[in-house]
N, C-alpha and C positions, 0 to 999 in steps of 0.2 A: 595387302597387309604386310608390315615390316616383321625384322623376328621381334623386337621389341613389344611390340604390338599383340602381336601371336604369343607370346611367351606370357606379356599381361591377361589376358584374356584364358592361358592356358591354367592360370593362377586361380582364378574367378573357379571356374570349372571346378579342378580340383578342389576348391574349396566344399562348393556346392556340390559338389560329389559326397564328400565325407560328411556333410551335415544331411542327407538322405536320409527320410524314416522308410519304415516301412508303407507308411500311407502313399506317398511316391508310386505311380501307374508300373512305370520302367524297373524299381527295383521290386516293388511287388512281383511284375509276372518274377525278374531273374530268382529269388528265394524261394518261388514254389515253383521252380522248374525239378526242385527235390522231390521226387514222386513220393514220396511217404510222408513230407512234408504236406504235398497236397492230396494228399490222401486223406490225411486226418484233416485237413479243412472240410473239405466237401463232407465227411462222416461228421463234422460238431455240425455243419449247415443244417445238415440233411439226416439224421437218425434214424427218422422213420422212417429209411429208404434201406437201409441193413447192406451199405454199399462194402463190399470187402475189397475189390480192386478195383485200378481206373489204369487208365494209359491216354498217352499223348500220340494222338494219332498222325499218322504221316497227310490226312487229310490236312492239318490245321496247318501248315505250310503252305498247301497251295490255296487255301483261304486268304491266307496272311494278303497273299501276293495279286491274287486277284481283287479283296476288296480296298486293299489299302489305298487304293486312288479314289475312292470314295469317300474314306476317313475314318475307319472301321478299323480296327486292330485287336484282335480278343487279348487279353492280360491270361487269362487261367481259360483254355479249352482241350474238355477230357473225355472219354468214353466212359462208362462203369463196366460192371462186370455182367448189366443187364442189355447193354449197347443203349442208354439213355447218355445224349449228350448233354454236359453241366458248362456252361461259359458263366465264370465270375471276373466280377470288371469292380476296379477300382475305381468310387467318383467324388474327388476332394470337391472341387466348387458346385454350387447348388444352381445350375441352368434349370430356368424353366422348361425345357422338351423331355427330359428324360422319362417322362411316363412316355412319350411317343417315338422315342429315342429306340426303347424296349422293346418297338413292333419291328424296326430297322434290324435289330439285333436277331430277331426272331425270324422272318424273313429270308435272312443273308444265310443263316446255319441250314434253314430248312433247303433252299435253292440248293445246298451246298449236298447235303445229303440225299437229294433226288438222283445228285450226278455221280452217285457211287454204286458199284455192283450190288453193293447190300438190300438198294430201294429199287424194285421193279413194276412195287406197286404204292397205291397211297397206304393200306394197312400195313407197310413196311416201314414207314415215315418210324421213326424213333421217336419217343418223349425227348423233350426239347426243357430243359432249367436253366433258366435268364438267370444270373444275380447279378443285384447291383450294389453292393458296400458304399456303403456313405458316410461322411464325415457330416453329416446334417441330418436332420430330422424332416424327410420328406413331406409327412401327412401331418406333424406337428402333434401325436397323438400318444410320446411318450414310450413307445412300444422298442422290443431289440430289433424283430421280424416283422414285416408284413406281405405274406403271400397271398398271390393273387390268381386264381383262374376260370378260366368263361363257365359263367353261369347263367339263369334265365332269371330274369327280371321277375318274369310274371309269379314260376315257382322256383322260389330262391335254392332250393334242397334240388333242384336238375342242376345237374351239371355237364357242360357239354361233353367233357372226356374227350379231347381232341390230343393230348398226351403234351400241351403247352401251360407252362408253368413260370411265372415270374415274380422272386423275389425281394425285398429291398431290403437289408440291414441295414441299422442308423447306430452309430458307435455312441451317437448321445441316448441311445432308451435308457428308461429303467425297470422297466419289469416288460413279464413276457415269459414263456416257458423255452427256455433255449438251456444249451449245456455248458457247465461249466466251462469246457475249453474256448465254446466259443465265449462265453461273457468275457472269459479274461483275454481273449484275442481283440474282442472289441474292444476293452479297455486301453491296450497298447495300442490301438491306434488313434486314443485320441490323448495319448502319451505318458497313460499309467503302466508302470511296470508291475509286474507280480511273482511269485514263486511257482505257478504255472509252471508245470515240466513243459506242457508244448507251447507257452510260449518263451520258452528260455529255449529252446532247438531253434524256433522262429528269429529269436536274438542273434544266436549264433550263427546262422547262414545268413545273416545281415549280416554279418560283421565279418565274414569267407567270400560273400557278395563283393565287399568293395575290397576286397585284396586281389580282386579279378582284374587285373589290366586290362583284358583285351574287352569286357566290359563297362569298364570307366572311357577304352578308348570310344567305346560303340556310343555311351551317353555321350561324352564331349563329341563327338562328332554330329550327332542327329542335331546336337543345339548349333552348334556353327551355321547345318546346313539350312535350318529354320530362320538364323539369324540373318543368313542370305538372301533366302527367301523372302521376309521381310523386309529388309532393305531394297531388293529388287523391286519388289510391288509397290514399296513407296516412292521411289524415284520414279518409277515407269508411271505408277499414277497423279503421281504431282506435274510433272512433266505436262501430261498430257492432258488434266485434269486444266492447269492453268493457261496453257496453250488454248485449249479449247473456250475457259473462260475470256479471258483478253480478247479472244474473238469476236466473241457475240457481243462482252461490252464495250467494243468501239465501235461496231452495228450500229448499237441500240441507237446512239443519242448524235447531237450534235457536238461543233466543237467543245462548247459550254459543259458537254457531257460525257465530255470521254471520262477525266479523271473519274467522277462518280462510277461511270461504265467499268471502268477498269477493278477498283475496287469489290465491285459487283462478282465482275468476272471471277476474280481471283477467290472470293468467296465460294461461288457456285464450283470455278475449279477443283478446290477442295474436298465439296461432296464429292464430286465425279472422281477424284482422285481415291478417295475412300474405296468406294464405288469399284471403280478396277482394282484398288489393290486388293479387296475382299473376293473378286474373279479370280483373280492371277492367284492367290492362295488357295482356292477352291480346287482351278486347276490344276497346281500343285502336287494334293494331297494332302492338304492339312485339315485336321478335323476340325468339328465344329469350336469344342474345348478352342481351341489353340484358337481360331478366327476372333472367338470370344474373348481370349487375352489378350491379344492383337489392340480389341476394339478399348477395352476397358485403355489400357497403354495408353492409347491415344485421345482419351476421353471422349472417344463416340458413346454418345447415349441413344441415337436412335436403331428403330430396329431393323435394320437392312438386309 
């Protein structure tokens, strides 16, 4: 890449940097890395829980770092001041997994916290609260909240009490008993503003957010390095993809049927090149999101 090149591209960015809301995964976690910031998130979430402090524990580091080759990255992961861990995740596009997404998430924290001095046993296990923030209306049923936890079928009033809790907020409800901070937090994320004291704190560390250089440099780079990464998986898979097609269809036929063959080929090369490049990004580290935009991009509609 020329400076010309690089300088255009560095244009883009910055652009797309400054037009950032808070609904944004990346500036989300940076704006509530303000621990009182996310303090009072977690207390509008969660009320009934009489949370007074939380902390960012040195654990969620070496999470980062162990799951992110799987495609896992928490946005918001914090302790309370009852040692229940809270991970909230910001989710703009509406994938159909995310209800099985929640077990992944669940899982990954629990593994996580066996491997700590604190859990020696399983009654040590910590309560465990999934949220999911949505820019959609998951169950379509109107609501701000829907929380979910294992119950028995047979007597709907048992509850298992295994101390696993998962939430979904949808920025599009309309009723529902939630608290004023949160309603109008919701609000701002599907781009209303308000006279909300904490969501004008929330304004303001967005707006301190992108005067962070060394954080616009962190955004503009992950995309570059994504952008590589998808170029490389395209090339490697077309490449190989067509190679492999042209193969089989000069196999197939006779003279009469190369050209059709070839054709062929190059068709079926394509799947396969999909095909790898959706490997080559998997092994990567790119999440599922991001394969997903990959696919849309290229107007893949099947499901691979």
């Amino acid at each position: 890449m020329n400076f010309e090149q690089f300088s255009e591209l560095d244009l883009k960015f910055e652009e797309r940097w400054e037009n950032l809301t808070i609904a944004n995964d990346f500036i989300f976690g940076k704006v509530f890395q303000d621990l009182s910031l996310c303090l009072e998130l977690v207390q509008s979430i969660l009320p009934e829980l009489n949370i007074i402090n939380i902390s960012f524990p040195e654990l969620q580091k070496s999470t980062k770092e162990t799951f992110d080759t799987r495609g896992v990255r928490f946005d918001i992961y914090v302790r309370d001041d009852k040692d229940r861990i809270i991970d909230v995740e910001m989710q703009i596009a509406n994938r159909d997994n995310i209800r099985r997404r929640t077990r992944a998430y669940h899982s990954i924290i629990d593994l996580d916290a066996m491997n700590t001095s604190k859990v020696k046993k399983y009654d040590d296990m910590p309560d465990v609260i999934v949220i999911f923030i949505c820019n959609f209306d998951l169950f379509k049923l109107g609501r701000y909240k829907y929380t979910f936890k294992n119950v028995c079928i047979e007597e709907h009033k048992l509850q298992l009490d295994d101390g696993a809790s998962t939430i979904f907020l949808n920025t599009l409800g309309e009723y529902g008993d939630i608290s004023e901070n949160l309603r109008a937090f919701l609000r701002l994320l599907r781009g209303e503003t308000s006279s909300n004291s904490f969501v004008e704190r929330i304004e303001q560390r967005l707006f301190e957010s992108k005067q962070n250089y060394k954080w616009r440099q962190e955004y503009m780079l992950s995309k570059f390095e994504l952008n590589d990464i998808y170029e490389e998986a395209l090339d490697r898979g077309r490449a190989e993809g067509i190679a492999q097609g042209r193969v089989e269809g000069i196999a197939q036929g006779r003279v009469e049927g190369i050209a059709q063959g070839r054709v062929e080929g190059i068709a079926q090369g394509r799947v396969e090149s999909t095909l790898r490049a959706i490997s080559f990004m998997r092994e990567n580290g790119l999440s599922q999101e991001q394969i997903e935009r990959f696919k849309n991009a290229q107007g893949i509609l099947e499901n691979f």
